[in-house]
N, C-alpha and C positions, 0 to 999 in steps of 0.2 A: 828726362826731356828738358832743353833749354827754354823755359819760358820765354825771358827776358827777349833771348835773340829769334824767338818765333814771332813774338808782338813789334819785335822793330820791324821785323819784315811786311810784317802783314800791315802794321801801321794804325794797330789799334791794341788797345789794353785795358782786358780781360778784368771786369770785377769777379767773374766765377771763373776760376782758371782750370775747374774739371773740365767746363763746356768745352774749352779749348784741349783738353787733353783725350777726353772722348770723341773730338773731331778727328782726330791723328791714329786711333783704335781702326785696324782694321780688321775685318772679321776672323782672318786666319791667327790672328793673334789674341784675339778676344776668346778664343775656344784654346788655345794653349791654355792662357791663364786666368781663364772664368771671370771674362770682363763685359761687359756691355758694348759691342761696334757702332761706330759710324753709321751705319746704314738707315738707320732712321732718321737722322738726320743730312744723309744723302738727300733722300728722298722731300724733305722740307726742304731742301738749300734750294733744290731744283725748282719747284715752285716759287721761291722769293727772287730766283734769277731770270725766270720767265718774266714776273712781274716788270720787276726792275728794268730789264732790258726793253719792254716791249713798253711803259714809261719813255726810257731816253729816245726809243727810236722812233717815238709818234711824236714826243716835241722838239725833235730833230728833224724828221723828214717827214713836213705833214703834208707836202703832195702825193706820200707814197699809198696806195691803196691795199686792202686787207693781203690782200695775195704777196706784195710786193711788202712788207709789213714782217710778215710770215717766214718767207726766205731771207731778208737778212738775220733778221733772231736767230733762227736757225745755226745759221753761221757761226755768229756772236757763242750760240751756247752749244754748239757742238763738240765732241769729243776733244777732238781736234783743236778746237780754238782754246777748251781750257786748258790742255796737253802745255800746251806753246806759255799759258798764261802761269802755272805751275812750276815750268823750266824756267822761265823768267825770273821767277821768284825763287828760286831754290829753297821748294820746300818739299819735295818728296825725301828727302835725309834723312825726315824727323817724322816720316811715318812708321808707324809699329804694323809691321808686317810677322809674319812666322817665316823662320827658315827656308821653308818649302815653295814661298812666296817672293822672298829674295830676286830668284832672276826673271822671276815674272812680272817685279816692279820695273825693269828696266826696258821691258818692251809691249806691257800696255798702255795702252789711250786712256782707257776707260778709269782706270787706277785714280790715275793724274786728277780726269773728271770728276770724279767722284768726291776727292780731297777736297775740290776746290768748292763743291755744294757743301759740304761736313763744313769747311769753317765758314763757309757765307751764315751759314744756319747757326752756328755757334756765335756768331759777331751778332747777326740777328737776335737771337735768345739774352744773349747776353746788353745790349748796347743798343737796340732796336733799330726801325727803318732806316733813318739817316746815316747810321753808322752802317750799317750794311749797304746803303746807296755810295757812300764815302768809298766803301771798299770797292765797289765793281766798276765805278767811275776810275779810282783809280789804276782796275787791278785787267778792263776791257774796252777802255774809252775811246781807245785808239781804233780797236775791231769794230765798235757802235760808229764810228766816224767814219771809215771806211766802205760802211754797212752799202752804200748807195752803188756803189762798184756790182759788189755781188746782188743786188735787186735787181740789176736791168734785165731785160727778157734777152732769148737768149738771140735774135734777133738783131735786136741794136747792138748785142755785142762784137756778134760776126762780121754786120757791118761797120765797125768800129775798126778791127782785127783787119779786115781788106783794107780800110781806107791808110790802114798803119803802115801795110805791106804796097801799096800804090795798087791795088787790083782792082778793077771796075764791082761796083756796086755788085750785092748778090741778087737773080733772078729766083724766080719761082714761077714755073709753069705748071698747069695742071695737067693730069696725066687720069686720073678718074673719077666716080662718085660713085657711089653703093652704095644701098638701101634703100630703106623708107622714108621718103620724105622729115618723118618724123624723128629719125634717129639716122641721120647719111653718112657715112663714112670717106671721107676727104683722104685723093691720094695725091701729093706735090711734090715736083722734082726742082732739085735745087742744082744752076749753074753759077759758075764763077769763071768771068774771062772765058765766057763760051763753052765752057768746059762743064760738062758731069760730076757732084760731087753727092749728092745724097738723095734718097726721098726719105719722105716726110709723109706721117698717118695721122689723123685725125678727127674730133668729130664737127670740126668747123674747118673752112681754109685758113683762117688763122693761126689754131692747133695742129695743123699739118705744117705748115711754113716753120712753126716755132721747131716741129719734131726734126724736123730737117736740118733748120739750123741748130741745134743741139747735136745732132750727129756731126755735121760740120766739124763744131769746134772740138767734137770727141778726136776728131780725123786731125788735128790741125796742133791738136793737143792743146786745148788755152781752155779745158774745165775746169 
């Protein structure tokens, strides 16, 4: 394993450079040759990148509210955004996989994700908070910055998405209620340009409108 050119990349170096090598241990590999895996330290990366993240993104968007708060992190530390943050960085090369693992490295999500909690959590053990904040600043800042895109409801999206396309604002008519006062079940039909395009269920009209316009953008393809 190229130390040198793992910590250029990563942009930090290693006073314990096992931490850093048992980042890169993945389990298939660790049961070939009786080694210790990553996976405990998955599991602590992932908590220090919650932290972290949910840090930039409340002194970043401090109008956003819990829920709004919630889905962009989300985002930020989903498979998928570390997948993107690992290709970027070309460091899946210099994971120790088994054989058998091989072409399974080159079409999971989770793999990537995973790598990227193993050295968050090795930078962390090794070089503590700030240097672990250093790295995810560097290494997702762009996706925390973004973050306010993917928070909006899905709502202002749709009408965002019409007003792009020049089509008259979206309606929402109501079409029933069901239940008990105490628990009603809200049914909402969604037009665009006079047109039929979705209903929407819920347990407020709000939550129906939202369900609606989420089906929309499913329709429209802009999820």
């Amino acid at each position: 394993m190229n130390f040198d050119e793992i910590e250029n990349i990563i942009g930090y170096r290693f006073s314990d450079r096992e931490l850093l090598k048992k980042a890169f241990v993945h389990s298939s590999y660790a049961q070939e040759h009786n080694l210790k895996d990553n996976e405990t330290m998955e599991f602590f990366g992932d908590a220090v990148l919650e932290f972290l993240s949910s840090e930039y993104l409340c002194a970043k968007h401090p109008d956003f509210d819990a829920g709004q708060l919630s889905k962009a992190r989300a985002g930020v530390v989903s498979a998928a955004g570390l997948k993107k943050s690992i290709e970027k960085l070309g460091l899946m090369k210099y994971l120790l996989v088994s054989n058998s693992y091989r072409q399974a490295r080159n079409k999971s999500r989770k793999m990537e994700a995973n790598l990227y909690e193993a050295i968050l959590c090795a930078i962390y053990m090794d070089g503590g908070m700030e240097n672990a904040r250093r790295f995810v600043l560097k290494t997702l800042k762009t996706q925390m910055d973004e973050a306010k895109k993917s928070s909006k409801d899905s709502k202002s999206r749709l009408q965002e998405y019409c007003q792009k396309k020049g089509w008259e604002i979206p309606e929402y008519k109501p079409v029933s209620k069901e239940g008990p006062d105490n628990q009603p079940t809200f049914k909402r039909a969604l037009y665009i340009n006079g047109n039929f395009v979705a209903y929407g269920v819920g347990g407020s009209r709000k939550k129906a409108e939202k369900d609606a316009a989420g089906k929309a953008l499913e329709i429209f393809n802009q999820q």
